[in-house]
Each structure stands twice: as structure tokens, then as C-alpha cells.
N, C-alpha and C positions, 0 to 999 in steps of 0.2 A: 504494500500500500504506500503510497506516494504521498509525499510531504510538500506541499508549493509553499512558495512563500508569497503574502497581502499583495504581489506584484503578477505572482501570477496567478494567483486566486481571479481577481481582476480580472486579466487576459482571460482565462475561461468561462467567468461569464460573458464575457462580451463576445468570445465565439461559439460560445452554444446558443445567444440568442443569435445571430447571425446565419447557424448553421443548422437549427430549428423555424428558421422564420418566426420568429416570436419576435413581442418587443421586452424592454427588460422590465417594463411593468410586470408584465404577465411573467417572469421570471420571479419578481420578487413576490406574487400573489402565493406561487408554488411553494416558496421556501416558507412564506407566513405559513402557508397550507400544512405543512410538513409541521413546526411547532404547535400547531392548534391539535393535529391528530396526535402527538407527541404529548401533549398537557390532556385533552380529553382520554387519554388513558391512563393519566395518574392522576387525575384528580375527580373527585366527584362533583355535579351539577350546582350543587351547596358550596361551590368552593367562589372565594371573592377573588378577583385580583385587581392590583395596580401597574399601569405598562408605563413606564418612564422613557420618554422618546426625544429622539435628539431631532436637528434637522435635517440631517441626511439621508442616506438610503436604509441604514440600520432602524434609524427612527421612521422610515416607509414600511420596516418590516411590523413595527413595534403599532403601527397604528394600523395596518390591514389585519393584523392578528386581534386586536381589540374588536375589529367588525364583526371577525366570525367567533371571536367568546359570545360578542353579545347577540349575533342572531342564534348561537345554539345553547342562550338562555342563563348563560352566564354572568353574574355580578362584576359586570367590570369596568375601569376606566382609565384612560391616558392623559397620560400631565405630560406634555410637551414644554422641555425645555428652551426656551429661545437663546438658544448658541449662538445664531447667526440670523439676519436681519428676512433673509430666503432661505426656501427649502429646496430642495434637488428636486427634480425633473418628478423622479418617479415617486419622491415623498411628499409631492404637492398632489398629486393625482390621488393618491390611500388618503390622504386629510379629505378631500373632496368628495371621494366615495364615504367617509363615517360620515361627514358633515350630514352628506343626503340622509342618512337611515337616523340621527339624533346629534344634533350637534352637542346636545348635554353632556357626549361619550366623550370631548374632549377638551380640559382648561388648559389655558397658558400657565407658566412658570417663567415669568419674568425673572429679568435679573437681579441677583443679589437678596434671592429670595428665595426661603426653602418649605419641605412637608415637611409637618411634624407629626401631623395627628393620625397616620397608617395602623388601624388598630392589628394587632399582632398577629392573628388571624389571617388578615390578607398576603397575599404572594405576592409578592413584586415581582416585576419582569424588567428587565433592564435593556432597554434598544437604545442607549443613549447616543452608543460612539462605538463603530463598527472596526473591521481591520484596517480603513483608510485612513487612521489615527496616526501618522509617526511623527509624534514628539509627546513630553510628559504634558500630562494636563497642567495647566495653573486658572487661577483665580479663582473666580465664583463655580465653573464646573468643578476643577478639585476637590473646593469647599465642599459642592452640595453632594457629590461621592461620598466623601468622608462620612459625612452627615446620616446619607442614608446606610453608612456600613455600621453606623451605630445601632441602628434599629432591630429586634429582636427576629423579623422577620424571616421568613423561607424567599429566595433569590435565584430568580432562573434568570441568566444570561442568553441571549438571544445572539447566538455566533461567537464572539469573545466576548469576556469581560470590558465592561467601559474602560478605558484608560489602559489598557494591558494593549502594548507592541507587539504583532504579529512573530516577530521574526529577530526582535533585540531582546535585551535585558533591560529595565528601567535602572533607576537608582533605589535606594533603601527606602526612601519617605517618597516615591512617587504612588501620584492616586490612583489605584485600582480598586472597581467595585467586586466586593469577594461572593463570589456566587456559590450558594447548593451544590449547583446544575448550568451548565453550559450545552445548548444546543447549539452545534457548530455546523454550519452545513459543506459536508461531503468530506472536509480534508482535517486533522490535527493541526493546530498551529505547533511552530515549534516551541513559543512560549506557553505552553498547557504540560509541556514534557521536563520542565526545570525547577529546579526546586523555589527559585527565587519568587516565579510566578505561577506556579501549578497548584498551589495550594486553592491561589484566590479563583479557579476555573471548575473547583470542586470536581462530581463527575461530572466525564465527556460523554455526551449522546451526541454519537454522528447521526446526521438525517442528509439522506441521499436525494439534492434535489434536481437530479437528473443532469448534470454538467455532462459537456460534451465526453464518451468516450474516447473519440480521435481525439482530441487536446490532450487528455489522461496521457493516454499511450504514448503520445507522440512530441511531449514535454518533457524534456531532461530536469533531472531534481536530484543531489546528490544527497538525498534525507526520504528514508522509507521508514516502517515497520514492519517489524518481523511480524507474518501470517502464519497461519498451519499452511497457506497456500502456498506461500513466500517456499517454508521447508518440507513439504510434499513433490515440489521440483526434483529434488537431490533425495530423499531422505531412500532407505534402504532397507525394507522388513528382510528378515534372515528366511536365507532360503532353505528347505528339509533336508537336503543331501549336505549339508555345511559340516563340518566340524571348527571344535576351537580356533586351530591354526587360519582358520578364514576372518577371523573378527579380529586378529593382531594382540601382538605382545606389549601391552604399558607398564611403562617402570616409572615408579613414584619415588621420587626421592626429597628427604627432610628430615626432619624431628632435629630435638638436641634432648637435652638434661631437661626436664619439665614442660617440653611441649611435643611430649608423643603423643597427644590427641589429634594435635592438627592434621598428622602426615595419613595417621587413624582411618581421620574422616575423609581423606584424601582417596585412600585404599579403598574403601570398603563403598565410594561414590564410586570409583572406576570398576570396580567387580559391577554392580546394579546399572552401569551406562553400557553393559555390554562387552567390554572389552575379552576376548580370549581366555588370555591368560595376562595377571595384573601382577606385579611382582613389586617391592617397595626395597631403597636401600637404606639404613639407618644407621645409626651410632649403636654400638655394641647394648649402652643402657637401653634402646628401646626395643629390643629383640624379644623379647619375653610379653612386653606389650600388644607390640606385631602379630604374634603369631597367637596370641591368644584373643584381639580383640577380632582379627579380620582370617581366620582360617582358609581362608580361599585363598587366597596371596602366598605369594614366596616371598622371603625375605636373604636380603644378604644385611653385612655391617662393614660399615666404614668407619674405623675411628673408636673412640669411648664415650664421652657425650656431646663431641662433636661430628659432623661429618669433616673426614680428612684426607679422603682422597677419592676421585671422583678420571681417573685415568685409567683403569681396568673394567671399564662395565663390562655388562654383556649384552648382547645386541638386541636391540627393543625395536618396535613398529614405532614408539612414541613416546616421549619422557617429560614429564612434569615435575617439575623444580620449584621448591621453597617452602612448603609449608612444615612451620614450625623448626626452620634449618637455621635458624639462631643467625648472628653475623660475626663468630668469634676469626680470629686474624688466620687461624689454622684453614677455616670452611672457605674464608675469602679467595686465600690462595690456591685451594682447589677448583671453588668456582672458575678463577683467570685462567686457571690451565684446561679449565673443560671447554672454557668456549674458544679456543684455539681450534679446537679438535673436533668439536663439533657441527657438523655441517646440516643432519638434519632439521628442518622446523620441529619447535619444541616449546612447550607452556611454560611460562615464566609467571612464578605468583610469589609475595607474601614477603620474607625475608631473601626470596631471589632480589626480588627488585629493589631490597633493601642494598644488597651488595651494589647491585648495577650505578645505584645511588653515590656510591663512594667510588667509583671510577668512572666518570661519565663517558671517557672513551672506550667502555667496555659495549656502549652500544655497535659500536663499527661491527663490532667482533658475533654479534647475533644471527647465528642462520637467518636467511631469507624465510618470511613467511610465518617466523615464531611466532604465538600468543602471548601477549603480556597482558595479564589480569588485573591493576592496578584500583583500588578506592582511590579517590580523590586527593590523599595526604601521601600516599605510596607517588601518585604522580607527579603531584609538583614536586616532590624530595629529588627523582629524575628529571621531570623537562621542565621543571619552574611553575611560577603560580601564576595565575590567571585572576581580571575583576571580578570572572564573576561566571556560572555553572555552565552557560553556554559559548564566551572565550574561551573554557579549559576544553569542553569538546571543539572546537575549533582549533584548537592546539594541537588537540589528540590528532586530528585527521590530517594536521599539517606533521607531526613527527611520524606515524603510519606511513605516510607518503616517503617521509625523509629518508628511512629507514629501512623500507621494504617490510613490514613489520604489520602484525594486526594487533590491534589495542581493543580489549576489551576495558570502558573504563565504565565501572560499576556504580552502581546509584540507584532509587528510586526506579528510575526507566534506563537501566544498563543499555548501553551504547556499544554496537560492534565495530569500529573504523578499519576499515581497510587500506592495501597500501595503494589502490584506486583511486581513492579520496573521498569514497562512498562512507554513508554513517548510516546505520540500521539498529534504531527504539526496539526494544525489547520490552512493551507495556502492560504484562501482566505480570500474579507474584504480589506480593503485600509487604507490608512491615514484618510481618515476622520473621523475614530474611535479615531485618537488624541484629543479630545475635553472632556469637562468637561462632568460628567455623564456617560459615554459610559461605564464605570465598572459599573455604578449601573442599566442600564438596563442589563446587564449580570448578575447580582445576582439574578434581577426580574425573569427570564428567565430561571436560572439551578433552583431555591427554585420554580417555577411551575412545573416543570420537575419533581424534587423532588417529589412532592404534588400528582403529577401525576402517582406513583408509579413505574417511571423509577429507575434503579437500581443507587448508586453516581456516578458511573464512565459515566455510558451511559448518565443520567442528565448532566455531566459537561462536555463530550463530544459531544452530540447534540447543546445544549448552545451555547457552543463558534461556532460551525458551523451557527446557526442559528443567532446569531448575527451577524458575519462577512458575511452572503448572505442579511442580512437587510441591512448592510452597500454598498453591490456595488448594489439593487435593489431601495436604495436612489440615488444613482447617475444617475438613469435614470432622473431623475430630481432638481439635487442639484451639487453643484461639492465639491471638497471634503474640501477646505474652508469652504465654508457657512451649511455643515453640521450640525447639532448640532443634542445631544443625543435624545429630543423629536420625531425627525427625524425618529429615527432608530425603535419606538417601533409602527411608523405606515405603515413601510414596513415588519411587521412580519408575515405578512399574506402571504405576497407574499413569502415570505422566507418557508415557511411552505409548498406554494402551488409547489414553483420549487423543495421539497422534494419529493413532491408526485407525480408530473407529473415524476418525471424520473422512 
């Protein structure tokens, strides 16, 4: 699924009315149409609302949707904010049609003038200020945001949030109206997928209002989301004549003196993603851990409680590095001598990237096409800080590129970058992935993939999907508090099974 950005959102309406022979009235009649069937399914005939409309085409959408609450007997009204001295083409035309049927159905809201008295009951609908917004609000519209973000009220955003940039990040004190519920029509913005601005867009309900498919298809956008559809392209059910040696050999390599759970949950995610045969190399202290926590695995030992040498393996489909491998000066030096010698692509997570940290020109020395699994503080410690959640994906996709390298950089909506320059959302999955381990069953996970002869990108693209469906198919039985990582790698089955049932 494709990600445009407020410019070319734009362009596709303007050539699907064009390429339907419509005009964009009737464009925007369809999209109101679309939130009216969208609200008359969640809400009852008893239900009141308030539509707060700007003068634009957003505020066109905001007052043809007030026509049809009220011809289908709904309690409603629109307070048209006077922004601007004229309305747009198409929002002078939806005023003129409510006019006809009750002019009652709409007051002015002059300037420097606010509601106060929305009894708590009512729903507010927000059409103030659409995606043709780029720049922060200020004065009286900022104010009368703020204002109604005080109110105790339930808030459905009509496309995006008022005052929220399509396609940038605002500042810390810029006005955005925080919405329940965001009816966006047909695309994500990419600000709904950041932490900075995702909150105030609450949930996304796409409503498909028919935009051109030629445009779709035939529009480059270097920003998707990952689909079942997206990884049903590539993805691979195991065939009946297979044995082991067809799904590949992953070697998990990590742990130190007190963090043998990580490399644990590392193991015992790549056994449940499939992998063949999954083997782990350790420090001598975690051998007894090893083989008692993840019995399906083989174990070798490098070292005593650190890893210490890293130049005899044995030959693996796929290897994933870091989890729980400490950064003692001993492990450092082994890591610099493995990436000499290392040619295949290989997952890099945790206290790897802690090392790669301390020698930045260790990146040179990275097989082509490795996965680096990096949170957000793992990253900048490597490629520097960023203003703000979507400069640091901009970064990611510019050192991907740099590198030849795929970057997984983890978050809320984990982001795959490839070394293309392509960025694929990864939008389901919950909070309960906040907890300790939850990256290192994700390195188990892409290094089976890997093992499994998935190409890197498709490895670390199915990965973060199939991890984030572990995490909401633990919720049929956990909540997202009491989750924890061990959790996630015995809902993978199921996560595997709703791949294939669809």
C-alpha cells in the first residue's frame, strides 16, 4: 500500500476527477458520503454532533456531511470558522446546498471568538484544515484548537487532524487538534505513523473514495506499508517432500555473564520462524542455560562470560549477532576480526551495534545487504541524532543507501529501509512489544528468515510483520502489561497461520 504525500494526494484527485469525468464537487460529495456511512455505523440515530468547518475544501467536506447527518435525522450542526474572507470553489457550493435544506444547520464563528458550551455528549467532527495546511497554525485558529482540545468531548477528524502537516514534523507547542478517530481518505499520511504526531490522529479508518487506480499504480512513492498482500508476493509455505536441510542452518550468536536470556529468546524465536536447524554460540557461562532453556538448538562456547573468538565458526545459511553479547574489549576484538571475514549478509542487533558504535568505520567492513535492527538510541549512538522521528527515518534511508545495508529501525510502526531508498511501515502489533527482549525475538525471527533463503529485505520485512501479529494474537490472552517477550515466540505459529489462511 502506497504512501503519497499532501502533493500528490492532490494530483490524484485532480486526475481521477478528470479521468472519471466528474467534477470535484461531486468528488468531494463521495468522500463526505464515505464519513457519513462511516459514522452511521458507529453511532446511533440519538447520537448529537458538532462539525467545525474551515473555508476550504476540508471544510466543503465538513458541511456536505452535516446535510446528510441531518436529512438521515441526525442532531447536528456546523460552526464555520471564518479563516478566510472566501470559500473555495467547491466549499461555497456544500454551504449552498445546506443553506437550501435549513440555513439554521449553519453559524458563523467569527474571529477571535470561541465554543464553549458543546455539552459532552456531542461528537465533534473536525473539517477545519485539510492536508493543504503547510505551515504551523498561529493566532486565533491555534487558539480556538487548543481550546476545543480542552473539551471532554469524543473527536472525529475528517482526513487529518487540523493543524497536523501531511508529510513534516511540527514543533513541540504546534497546534494540532487531537482526535479519537481520523477518517483519512484512501492513503496514511506519513504524519499518523510518528510518534510526535500519531498520537493526536488517534485511530486510522481508511475510506476508499475511489481515487484513480492508474494514478495508484503508476505514481512512484518511496513510502508503503507492509500488507499480507505486500508479503504473499514472496512468502513461501513448506512444501511435503522438504526436509530440515531445505529451510537453512541459523547461528545465533550472544549472551555474556547475566544476559543469557537475550541470546534465549533469540534461539528459541528462530526455532518457531522456521529455521532448519538453529544453533547458538555462547560464552562457556551460558551453556547450561542454552541447552536447557531452548533444547532444539545446538550450542557451541566461545570464551567464559564473554564471547572471545568469533574466527572458527561453522558454516551457517544465516547469522545473527548481539543479543545480550555484552561490549567487553575481549568481544570487540573478535567482532573486528569477524567482519573482515565475513562476506555473507547477516543481522546485526543489540550490543552488535553497540560495538559498530565504537568504531564507526566498522560500517565499511558490513557484508552487503546485512540487517541492522537498531531502537532509536542504538541508532543515533551509530549514525547521529536527528530533530525529530521522521528526520531519523530519513537518515535511516539515507545511510541504507550509503551502505548497501537494510535498516530495520524499530518503533511504534517499525520501518524496513532498504538500500533502494525505499521505507516500508510495518502498522500493526501494540504496546506490549514495549518490554525487555521483544528486539531479540525479532532478530530470532528475520536470521530464520534469512537461513530460510528469503531474500534481506523480504526477511526483514516479513519479520517485523510476523512479530507484530505474535504480539496482538498474545492479546487474545495476555493484555499488553503483562506481556512479556517469551510470550511472543509462542504465538508464532498463529502469526504464521493468519499469513496463510488469508
Amino acid at each position: 500500500m502506497k504512501i503519497f504525500s499532501a502533493s500528490q494526494i492532490k494530483a490524484c484527485d485532480a486526475y481521477t476527477v478528470h479521468a472519471l469525468q466528474i467534477s470535484s464537487s461531486e468528488l468531494m460529495e463521495r468522500a463526505a458520503h464515505k464519513c457519513f456511512d462511516w459514522i452511521c455505523e458507529h453511532f446511533g440515530k440519538d447520537s448529537l454532533f458538532v462539525v467545525l468547518c474551515g473555508t476550504g475544501n476540508n471544510g466543503g467536506d465538513g458541511l456536505v456531511l452535516t446535510r446528510l447527518l441531518h436529512q438521515a435525522g441526525y442532531g447536528v450542526k456546523a460552526f464555520q470558522l471564518r479563516i478566510s474572507n472566501s470559500l473555495s470553489h467547491d466549499g461555497a457550493l456544500a454551504e449552498e446546498k445546506l443553506k437550501k435544506i435549513d440555513e439554521n444547520l449553519l453559524q458563523q464563528v467569527l474571529p477571535d471568538t470561541y465554543i464553549t458550551d458543546i455539552p459532552a455528549n456531542v461528537v465533534i467532527v473536525d473539517a477545519i484544515f485539510g492536508t493543504g495546511l503547510n505551515r504551523p497554525l498561529e493566532g486565533w485558529p491555534a487558539s480556538f484548537i487548543r481550546q476545543i482540545n480542552q473539551l471532554p468531548n469524543l473527536k472525529i477528524a475528517i482526513d487529518i487532524p487540523s493543524g497536523m502537516p501531511a508529510d513534516t514534523i511540527p514543533g513541540t507547542d504546534a497546534a494540532i487538534l487531537h482526535a479519537n478517530h481520523t477518517l483519512s481518505f484512501q492513503f496514511y499520511k506519513r504524519a499518523f505513523l510518528h510518534e510526535e504526531t500519531g498520537e493526536a490522529a488517534g485511530t486510522i479508518h481508511l475510506l476508499d473514495i475511489g481515487l484513480s487506480p492508474a494514478f495508484i499504480e503508476a505514481t512512484h512513492t518511496y513510502y508503503r506499508i507492509i500488507t499480507r498482500d505486500t508479503l504473499l508476493n514472496f512468502f513461501r509455505p513448506r512444501k511435503p517432500f522438504s526436509h530440515k536441510g531445505t529451510y537453512g542452518n541459523a547461528l545465533l550468536i550472544g549472551g555474556s555473564h547475566g544476559m543469557m536470556g537475550a541470546i534465549a529468546l533469540s534461539t528459541r524465536a528462530a526455532s518457531r520462524a522456521g529455521a532448519g536447524k538453529v544453533r547458538c554460540l555462547v560464552p562457556r557461562c551460558g551453556y547450561n542455560i542454552l541447552q536447557t532453556l531452548t533444547p532444539e538448538a545446538m550450542c557451541s562456547i566461545s570464551g567464559e562470560n564473554h564471547i572471545a573468538d568469533l574466527k572458527h565458526l561453522e558454516p551457517a545459511d544465516a547469522i545473527g549477532l548481539g543479543p545480550g553479547l555484552g561490549t567487553a574489549d575481549i568481544t570487540f576484538e573478535a567482532f573486528e576480526d569477524f567482519l573482515e571475514v565475513q562476506k555473507e549478509p547477516m543481522v546485526v542487533d543489540a550490543d552488535a551495534l553497540n560495538l559498530l558504535a565504537r568504531k564507526k568505520g566498522l560500517l565499511n567492513h558490513l557484508p552487503t545487504n546485512s540487517i541492522l535492527t537498531p531502537h532509536p538510541k542504538e541508532f543515533e549512538r551509530i549514525f547521529g541524532e536527528a530533530a525529530d522521528s521522521l528526520l531519523r527515518l530519513e537518515h535511516a534511508r539515507t545511510q541504507a543507501m550509503r551502505y548497501n545495508i537494510v535498516i530495520v529501525l524499530k518503533g511504534r510502526y517499525t520501518a524496513v529501509c532498504t538500500p533502494e531508498g525505499e521505507c516500508w511501515y510495518n502498522i500493526n502489533g501494540n504496546a506490549g512489544l514495549a518490554t525487555g527482549g521483544s528486539g531479540d525475538v525479532l532478530t530470532g525471527i528475520i536470521t530464520a528468515l534469512l537461513a530460510q533463503r528469503y531474500e534481506p529485505v523480504e526477511a526483514a520485512m516479513l519479520g517485523v510483520y510476523l512479530h507484530g501479529v505474535a504480539a496482538e494474537k498474545a492479546l487474545e490472552h495476555q493484555s499488553q502489561e503483562s506481556l512479556i517477550a517469551w510470550d511472543l515466540t509462542n504465538y508464532l505459529g498463529s502469526a504464521f497461520k493468519e499469513l496463510l489462511a488469508s
